[in-house]
Structures are given as C-alpha cells and as structure tokens.
C-alpha positions as CSV (number, residue, x, y, z in Angstrom):
1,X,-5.8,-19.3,11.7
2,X,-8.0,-16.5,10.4
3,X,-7.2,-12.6,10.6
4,X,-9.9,-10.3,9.6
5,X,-8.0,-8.5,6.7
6,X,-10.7,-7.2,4.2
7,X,-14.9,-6.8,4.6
8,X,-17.0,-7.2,1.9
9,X,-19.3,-4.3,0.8
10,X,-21.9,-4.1,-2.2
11,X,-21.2,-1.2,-4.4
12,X,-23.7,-1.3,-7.0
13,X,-26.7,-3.1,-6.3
14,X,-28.4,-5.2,-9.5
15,X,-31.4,-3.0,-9.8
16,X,-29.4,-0.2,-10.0
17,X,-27.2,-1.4,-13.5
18,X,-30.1,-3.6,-14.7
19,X,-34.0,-2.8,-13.8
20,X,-35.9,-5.6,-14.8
21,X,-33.7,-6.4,-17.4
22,X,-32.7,-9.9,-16.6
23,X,-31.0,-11.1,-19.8
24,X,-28.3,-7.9,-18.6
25,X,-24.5,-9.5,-17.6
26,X,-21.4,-7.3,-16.2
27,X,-18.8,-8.7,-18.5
28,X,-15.8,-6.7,-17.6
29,X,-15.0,-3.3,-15.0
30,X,-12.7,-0.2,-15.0
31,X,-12.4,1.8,-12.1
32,X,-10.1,5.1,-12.1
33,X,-10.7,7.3,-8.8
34,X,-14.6,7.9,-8.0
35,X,-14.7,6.6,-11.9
36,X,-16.5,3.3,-12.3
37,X,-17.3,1.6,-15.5
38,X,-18.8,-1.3,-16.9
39,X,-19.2,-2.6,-19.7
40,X,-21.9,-5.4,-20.5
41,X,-22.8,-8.7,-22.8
42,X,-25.4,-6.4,-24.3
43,X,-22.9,-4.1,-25.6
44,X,-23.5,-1.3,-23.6
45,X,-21.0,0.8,-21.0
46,X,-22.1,2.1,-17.9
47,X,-20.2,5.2,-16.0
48,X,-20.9,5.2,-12.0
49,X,-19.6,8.1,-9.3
50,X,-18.6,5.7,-6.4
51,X,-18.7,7.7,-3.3
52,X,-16.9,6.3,0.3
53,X,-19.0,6.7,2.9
54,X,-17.6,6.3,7.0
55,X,-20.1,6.4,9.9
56,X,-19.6,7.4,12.9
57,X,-19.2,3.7,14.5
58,X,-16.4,3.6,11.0
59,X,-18.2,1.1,9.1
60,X,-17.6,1.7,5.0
61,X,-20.5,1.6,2.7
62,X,-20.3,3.0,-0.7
63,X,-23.1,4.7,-2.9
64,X,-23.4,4.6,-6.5
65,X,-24.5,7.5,-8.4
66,X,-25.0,6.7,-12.3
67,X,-23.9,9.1,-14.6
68,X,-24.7,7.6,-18.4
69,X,-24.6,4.7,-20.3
70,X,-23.8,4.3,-23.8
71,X,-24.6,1.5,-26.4
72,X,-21.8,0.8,-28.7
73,X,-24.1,-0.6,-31.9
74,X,-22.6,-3.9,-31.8
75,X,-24.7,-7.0,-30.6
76,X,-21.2,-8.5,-29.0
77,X,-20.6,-8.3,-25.4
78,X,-17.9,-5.7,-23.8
79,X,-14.9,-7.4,-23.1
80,X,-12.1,-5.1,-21.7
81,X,-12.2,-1.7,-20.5
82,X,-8.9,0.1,-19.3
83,X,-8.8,3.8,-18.6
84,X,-6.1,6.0,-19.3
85,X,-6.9,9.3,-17.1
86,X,-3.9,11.4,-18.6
87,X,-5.5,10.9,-21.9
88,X,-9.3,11.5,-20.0
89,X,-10.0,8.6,-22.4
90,X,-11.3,4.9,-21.9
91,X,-10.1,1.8,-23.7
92,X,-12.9,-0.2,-24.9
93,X,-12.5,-3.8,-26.3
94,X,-15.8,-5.2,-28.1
95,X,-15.6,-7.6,-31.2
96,X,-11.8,-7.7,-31.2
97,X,-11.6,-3.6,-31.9
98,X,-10.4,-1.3,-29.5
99,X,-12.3,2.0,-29.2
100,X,-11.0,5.1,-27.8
101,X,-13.6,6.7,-26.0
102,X,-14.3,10.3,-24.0
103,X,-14.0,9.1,-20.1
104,X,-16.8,12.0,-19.4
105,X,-19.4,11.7,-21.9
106,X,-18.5,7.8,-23.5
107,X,-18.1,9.5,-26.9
108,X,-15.7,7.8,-29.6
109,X,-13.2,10.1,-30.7
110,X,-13.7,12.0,-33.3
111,X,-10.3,10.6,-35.3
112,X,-12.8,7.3,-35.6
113,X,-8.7,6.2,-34.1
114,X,-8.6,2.2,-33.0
115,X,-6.7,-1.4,-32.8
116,X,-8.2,-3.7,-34.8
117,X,-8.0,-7.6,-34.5
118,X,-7.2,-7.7,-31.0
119,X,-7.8,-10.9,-28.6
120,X,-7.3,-9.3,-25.7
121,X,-4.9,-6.6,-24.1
122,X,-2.4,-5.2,-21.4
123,X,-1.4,-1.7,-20.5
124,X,2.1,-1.0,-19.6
125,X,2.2,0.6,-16.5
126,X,5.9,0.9,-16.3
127,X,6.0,2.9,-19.9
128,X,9.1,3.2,-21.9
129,X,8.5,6.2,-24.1
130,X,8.6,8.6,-21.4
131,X,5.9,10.8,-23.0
132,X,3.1,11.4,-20.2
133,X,0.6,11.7,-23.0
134,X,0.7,8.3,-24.8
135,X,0.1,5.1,-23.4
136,X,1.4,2.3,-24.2
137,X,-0.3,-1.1,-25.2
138,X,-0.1,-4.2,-25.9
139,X,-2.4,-6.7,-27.5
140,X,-2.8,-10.3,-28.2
141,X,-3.4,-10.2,-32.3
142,X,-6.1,-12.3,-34.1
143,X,-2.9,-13.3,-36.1
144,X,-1.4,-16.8,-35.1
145,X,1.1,-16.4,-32.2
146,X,1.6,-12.4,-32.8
147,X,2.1,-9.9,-29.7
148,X,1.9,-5.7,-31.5
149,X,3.0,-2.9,-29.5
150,X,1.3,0.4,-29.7
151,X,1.5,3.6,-28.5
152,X,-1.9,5.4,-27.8
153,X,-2.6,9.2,-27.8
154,X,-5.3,11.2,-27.6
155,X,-7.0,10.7,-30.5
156,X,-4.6,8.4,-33.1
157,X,-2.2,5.4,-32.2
158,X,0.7,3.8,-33.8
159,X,2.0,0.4,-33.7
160,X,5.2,0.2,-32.5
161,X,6.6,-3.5,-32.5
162,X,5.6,-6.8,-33.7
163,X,6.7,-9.9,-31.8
164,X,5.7,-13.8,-32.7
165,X,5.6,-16.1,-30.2
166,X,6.5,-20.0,-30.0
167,X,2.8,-21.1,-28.8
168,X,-0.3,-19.1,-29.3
169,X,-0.6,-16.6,-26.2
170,X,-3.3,-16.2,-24.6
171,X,-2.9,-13.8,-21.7
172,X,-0.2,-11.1,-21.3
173,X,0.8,-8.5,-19.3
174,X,3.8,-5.8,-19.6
175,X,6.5,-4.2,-17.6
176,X,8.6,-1.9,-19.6
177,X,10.2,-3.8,-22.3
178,X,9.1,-7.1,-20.7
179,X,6.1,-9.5,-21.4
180,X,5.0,-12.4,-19.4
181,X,3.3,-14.1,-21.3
182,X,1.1,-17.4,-20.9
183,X,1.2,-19.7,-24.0
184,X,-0.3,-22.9,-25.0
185,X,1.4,-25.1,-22.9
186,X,3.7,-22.8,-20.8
187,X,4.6,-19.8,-19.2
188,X,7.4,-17.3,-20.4
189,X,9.1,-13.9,-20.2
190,X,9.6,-12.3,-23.2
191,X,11.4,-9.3,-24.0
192,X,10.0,-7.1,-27.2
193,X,13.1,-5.0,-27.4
194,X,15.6,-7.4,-28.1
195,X,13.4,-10.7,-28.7
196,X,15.6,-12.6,-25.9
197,X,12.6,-14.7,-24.2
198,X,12.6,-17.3,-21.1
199,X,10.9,-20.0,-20.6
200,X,9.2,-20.1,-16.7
201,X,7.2,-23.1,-16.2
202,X,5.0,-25.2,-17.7
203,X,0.9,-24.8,-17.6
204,X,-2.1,-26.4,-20.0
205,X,-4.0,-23.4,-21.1
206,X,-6.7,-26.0,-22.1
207,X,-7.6,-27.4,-18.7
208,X,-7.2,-24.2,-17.0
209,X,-8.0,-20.2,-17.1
210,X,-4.2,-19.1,-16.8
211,X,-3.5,-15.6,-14.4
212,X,-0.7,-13.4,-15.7
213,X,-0.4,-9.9,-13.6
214,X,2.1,-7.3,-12.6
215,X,2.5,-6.9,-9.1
216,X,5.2,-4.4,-8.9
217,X,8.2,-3.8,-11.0
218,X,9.5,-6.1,-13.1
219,X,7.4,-8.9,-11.1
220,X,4.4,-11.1,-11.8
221,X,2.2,-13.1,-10.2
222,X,0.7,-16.3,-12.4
223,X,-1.2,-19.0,-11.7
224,X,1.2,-22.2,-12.0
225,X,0.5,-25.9,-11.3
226,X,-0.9,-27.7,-8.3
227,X,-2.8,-24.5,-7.9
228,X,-0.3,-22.6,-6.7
229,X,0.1,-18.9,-6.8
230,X,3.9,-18.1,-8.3
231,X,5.5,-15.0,-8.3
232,X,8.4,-14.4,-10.9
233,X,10.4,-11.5,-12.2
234,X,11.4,-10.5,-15.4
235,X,15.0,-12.2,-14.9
236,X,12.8,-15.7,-14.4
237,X,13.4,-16.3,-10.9
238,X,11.1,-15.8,-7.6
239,X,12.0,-13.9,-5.0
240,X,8.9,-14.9,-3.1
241,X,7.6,-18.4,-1.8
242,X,3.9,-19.6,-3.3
243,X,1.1,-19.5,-1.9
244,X,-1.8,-22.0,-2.0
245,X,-4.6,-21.4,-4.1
246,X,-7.2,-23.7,-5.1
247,X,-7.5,-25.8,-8.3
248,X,-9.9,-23.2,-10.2
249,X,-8.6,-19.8,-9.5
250,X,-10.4,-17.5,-11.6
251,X,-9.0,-14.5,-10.7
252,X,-5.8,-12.9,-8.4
253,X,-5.7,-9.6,-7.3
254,X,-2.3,-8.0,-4.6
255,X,-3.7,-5.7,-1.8
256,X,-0.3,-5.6,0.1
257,X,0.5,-7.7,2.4
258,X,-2.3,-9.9,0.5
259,X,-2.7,-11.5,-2.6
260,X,-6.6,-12.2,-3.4
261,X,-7.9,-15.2,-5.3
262,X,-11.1,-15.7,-6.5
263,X,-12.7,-19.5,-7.4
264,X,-16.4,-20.5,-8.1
265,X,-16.8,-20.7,-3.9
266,X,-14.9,-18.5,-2.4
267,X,-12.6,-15.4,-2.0
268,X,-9.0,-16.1,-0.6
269,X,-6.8,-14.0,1.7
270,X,-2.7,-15.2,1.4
271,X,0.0,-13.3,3.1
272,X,2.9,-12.1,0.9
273,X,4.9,-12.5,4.2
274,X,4.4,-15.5,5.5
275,X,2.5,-17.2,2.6
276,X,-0.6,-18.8,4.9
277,X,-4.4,-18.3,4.3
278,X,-5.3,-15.5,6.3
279,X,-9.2,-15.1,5.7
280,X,-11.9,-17.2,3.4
281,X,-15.2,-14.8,2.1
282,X,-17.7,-17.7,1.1
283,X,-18.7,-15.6,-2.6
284,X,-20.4,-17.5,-5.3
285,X,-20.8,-16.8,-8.8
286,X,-17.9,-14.6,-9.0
287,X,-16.8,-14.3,-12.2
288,X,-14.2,-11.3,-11.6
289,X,-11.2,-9.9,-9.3
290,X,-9.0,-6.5,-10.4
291,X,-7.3,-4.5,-8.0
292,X,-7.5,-0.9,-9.0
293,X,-5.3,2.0,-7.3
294,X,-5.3,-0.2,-4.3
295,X,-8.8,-0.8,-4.3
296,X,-10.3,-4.4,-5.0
297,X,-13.3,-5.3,-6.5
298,X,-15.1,-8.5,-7.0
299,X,-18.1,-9.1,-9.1
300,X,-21.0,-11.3,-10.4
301,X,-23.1,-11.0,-13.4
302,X,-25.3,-9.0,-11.8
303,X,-23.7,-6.9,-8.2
304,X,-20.2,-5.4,-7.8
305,X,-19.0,-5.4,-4.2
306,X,-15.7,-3.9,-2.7
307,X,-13.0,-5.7,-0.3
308,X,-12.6,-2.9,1.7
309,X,-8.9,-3.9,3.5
310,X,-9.1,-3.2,7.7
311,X,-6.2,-1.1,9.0
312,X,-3.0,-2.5,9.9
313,X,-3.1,-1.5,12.6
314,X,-6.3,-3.2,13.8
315,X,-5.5,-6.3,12.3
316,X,-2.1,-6.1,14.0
317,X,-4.0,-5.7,17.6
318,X,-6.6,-8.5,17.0
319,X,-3.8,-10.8,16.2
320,X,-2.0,-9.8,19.3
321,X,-5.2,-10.1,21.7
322,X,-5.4,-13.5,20.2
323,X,-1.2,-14.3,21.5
324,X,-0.5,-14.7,17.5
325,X,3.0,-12.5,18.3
326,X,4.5,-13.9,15.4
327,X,2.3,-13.2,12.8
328,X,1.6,-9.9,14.2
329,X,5.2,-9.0,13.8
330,X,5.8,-9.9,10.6
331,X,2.4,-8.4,9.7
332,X,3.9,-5.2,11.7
333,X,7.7,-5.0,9.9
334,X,5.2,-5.8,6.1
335,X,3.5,-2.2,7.3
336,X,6.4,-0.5,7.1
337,X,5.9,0.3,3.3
338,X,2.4,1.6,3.9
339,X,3.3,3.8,6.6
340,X,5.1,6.9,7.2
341,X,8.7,6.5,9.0
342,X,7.9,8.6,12.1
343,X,4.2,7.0,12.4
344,X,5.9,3.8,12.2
345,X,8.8,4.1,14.3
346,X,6.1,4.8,17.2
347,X,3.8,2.4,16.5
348,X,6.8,-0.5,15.8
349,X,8.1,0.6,19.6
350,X,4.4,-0.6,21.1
351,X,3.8,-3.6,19.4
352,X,7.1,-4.5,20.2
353,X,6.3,-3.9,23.6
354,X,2.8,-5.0,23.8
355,X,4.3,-8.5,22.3
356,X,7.2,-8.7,24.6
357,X,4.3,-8.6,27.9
358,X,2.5,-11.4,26.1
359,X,5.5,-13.3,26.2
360,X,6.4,-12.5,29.6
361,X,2.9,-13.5,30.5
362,X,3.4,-17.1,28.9
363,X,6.9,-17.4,30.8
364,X,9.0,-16.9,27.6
365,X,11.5,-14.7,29.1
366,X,14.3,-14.9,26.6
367,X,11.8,-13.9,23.6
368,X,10.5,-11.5,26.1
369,X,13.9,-9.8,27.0
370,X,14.6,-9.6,23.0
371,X,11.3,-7.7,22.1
372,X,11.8,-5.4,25.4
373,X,15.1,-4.6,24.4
C-alpha cells in the first residue's frame, strides 16, 4: 500500500552545470544550507545558491543560482566533498588528497594544509575533542588495512590516531570514538580509543557496493545480505527490524520516519516504524543519495533533483481518508519527534478521533470505544 511521503523536484537542470559540454559528469555533492556544491570527473567544483520556492497552491520548486566554479589542476575526477561550516571551509577529495578549501570563493588555503593518501573519508558528526573549531576526520589510508584520525582546523590538521584493521576497509563512517566499518568480507564496529572491535555480520565487498551511515547516535544503517537494510548500534545489536531493499542498493539516505534507497530503477520509501514499502519513484541512472540537514537529494550524471518530504500531517490524513487507521497511527505517535509537544498533543487528540469514527463506521466498536476514550 503506497503513501505519498516525498515528491521529486529538479534542482539543477543539466544545461545549467554543463552547456554543451557533454563529456561533463556530477561525481559527488555537498550541500550546507542554501550552499550547494559539486564537484565533477573533469576536476572542477561548482558552488550553487539553492533557493525554496512555495506557490500559492504550496507546490515546491527550487531555483539554482550559480555562484563560481573552480578547476583544481588535476585531470582526476572529484570524489568527496564534505563541508565544515564552522570552519567556512570545504573538504575536497581528488587523487587520494584532501584539500581544504574557502567555502565562499573555492580558494585552497593559504597553509597549502591537507591529508594525503586517502581512499575515501567520514566526518565525525558526534566529535570527541569538544573544540567547536576543529573537525574531526577520519579516512580510509592508501596503506593496507589502516584507518588515521585527524583533527582539521582552519588552516592546518593533525593526525590523531592510527588504527589497522583485520580486512581491508572500504567504507567507514564515525560516531565519537566508534567506527563501523565495512571490510572485505564483513561488517564490524570498531572502537579507535581503545582498539576493542566487533564483528556485525558478514557481506562480500566484491559482489556488492557496501552502505555504512550514521543515522543517529551511536547507530548505523548498512546494507547487509539478502538486500536487506540493517540498523546496528555501536554495542552491535539492533534495536530496529530491517527493512527490504532490493539486491543493488546504491545508495541509503534517513528522512525520519523513512529510510531512502536508491538502485539502478528506482527510489524506495521504508518506514522506520513499521518497516513496509511506503512509496516507489521510478528514477533511472541514479548514481547518488545523501541526506543533508534533513534534506535529500538524488542525482544522475547530469540533473540533481530534491525529495521534497510531504507534511505529516497530510500524509497522516490521506492515509486516514483511505481507512489505513493503523498505519496512520503509528505514522501519528513517529511525529511526535518532529513536532512540538503542544502542536502535537492537539493534533494526536483529532486523529485519534477522526480514527475512532472510521472505526465506528466499519462496526468496530471495541477499537472505536479505545481511540474515543
């Protein structure tokens, strides 16, 4: 049964980012407030003002405005970008160095400061050091099975810790002290601080892109087998059921109550709360999916749209005009995070209500008298 939970809207159009220039590909995206960034396989970054436009009749569109693009004198393609807005700097991953670059005008540093011989890497975004001005990062070395911590300021960094690991890693990402870490042939939580590490489940990094992202604190959400979705926290258990993806999952992104998947055919909608498939957006040629701030964006090699989520609230009233009382409960009581106590004390009261006539309506009197009391 399908809910209408997110819309798809085009952000920046292909003519906008490439002209005529068809040998262009996005390779990787930022996006930090109005900020958006990308970066290309031509080795250039793009910066783009994103502005939110409602109309009258509320539909979303956005409008890109570009601001400058920079080439980084490398013929290697732009493969991570990360922004770190207390620092106003961006970090820019292109032929396993990471720049630091001005988030404004796309200048390196001064300092000439960077990580060399990184894979790929994480930002912690449940820091450790406590100092607002540094952020903390880790990377995936070029050296066999080694994980180094840094710490990056404003215009130098320091390497902190380095960890090896059992298998060669080959995605990562961080809460506090904790990794999660996929390896070779398996998944596992590792802690940098005292080396302690745990072993989650297994998964062939050769047959299959492998998903490692933080949801929330000290939790995860990976790709495991059978194409399922698995949460995990840092202690190595799962608080939450799976949900069903598809084989090829390229890409996961959490819009609460949703978790987003991305294969070579579709977009996916699953419910944290009840785990079903809420909503399929046919969407081919994705190639990436990153929620940012609460915002997720999907795009091809050439177009980057937004899933622009529809309130609650509406999608709790369509599934109660279509006598889904359930799910729209449990969607309701999953709101409760997103919504201020007093707003949703009210609003609780009338669905409660509304759901309790529907039952009454279908001769359910004993559910009826329970959602009326």
């Amino acid at each position: 049964m399908s809910v209408k939970a997110f819309k798809l809207v085009s952000a920046v159009e292909r003519e906008l980012l490439m002209g005529d220039k068809n040998y262009i590909n996005i390779e990787c995206i930022e996006c930090c407030g109005k900020n958006l960034y990308i970066g290309t396989n031509d080795c250039f970054i793009y910066h783009f003002l994103l502005d939110e436009k409602i109309s009258t009749a509320g539909k979303i569109t956005f409008a890109a405005t570009k601001q400058l693009h920079k080439y980084l004198g490398l013929k290697k393609p732009v493969s991570e970008l990360k922004a770190a807005s207390a620092l106003t700097r961006l970090l820019v991953l292109c032929d396993n160095t990471i720049t630091l670059v001005n988030m404004m005008n796309l200048e390196p540093v001064p300092t000439g400061a960077r990580i060399k011989g990184a894979v790929t890497f994480a930002v912690n975004e449940n820091p450790v050091s406590g100092d607002p001005f540094c952020v903390e990062v880790c990377i995936i070395s070029v050296k066999r099975r080694t994980i180094q911590m840094f710490m990056v300021f404003e215009d130098r960094v320091q390497i902190v810790k380095e960890v090896f690991t059992p298998e060669q890693p080959c995605a990562v990402a961080v809460d506090g002290y904790y990794l999660c870490l996929a390896l070779t042939t398996q998944y596992i939580i590792l802690n940098y601080n005292t080396g302690v590490s745990q072993d989650l489940f297994p998964y062939c990094s050769d047959e299959k892109r492998p998903i490692v992202k933080r949801i929330g604190r000290q939790e995860f959400l990976l790709a495991g087998p059978g194409g399922l979705g698995m949460f995990a926290t840092v202690d190595g258990i799962s608080q939450r059921a799976p949900v069903h993806w598809s084989e090829n999952v390229i890409g996961a992104a959490l819009c609460f109550p949703y978790v987003v998947a991305l294969d070579d055919e579709f977009i996916t909608v699953h419910s944290m709360l009840d785990q079903q498939q809420k909503q399929t957006l046919p969407f081919k040629e994705g190639h990436i999916l990153q929620d940012f701030e609460g915002k997720v964006i999907v795009a091809t090699n050439k177009g980057v749209y937004i899933l622009v989520p529809l309130p609650l609230e509406k999608q709790i009233q369509d599934l109660l005009a279509s006598h889904r009382v359930e799910e729209a409960l449990i969607l309701a009581k999953g709101a409760r995070r997103n919504i201020p106590k007093e707003k949703f004390q009210v609003m609780y009261k009338r669905i409660l209500q509304q759901a309790g006539f529907i039952q009454f309506a279908q001769l359910q009197f004993l559910e009826a008298k329970e959602l009326f009391r």
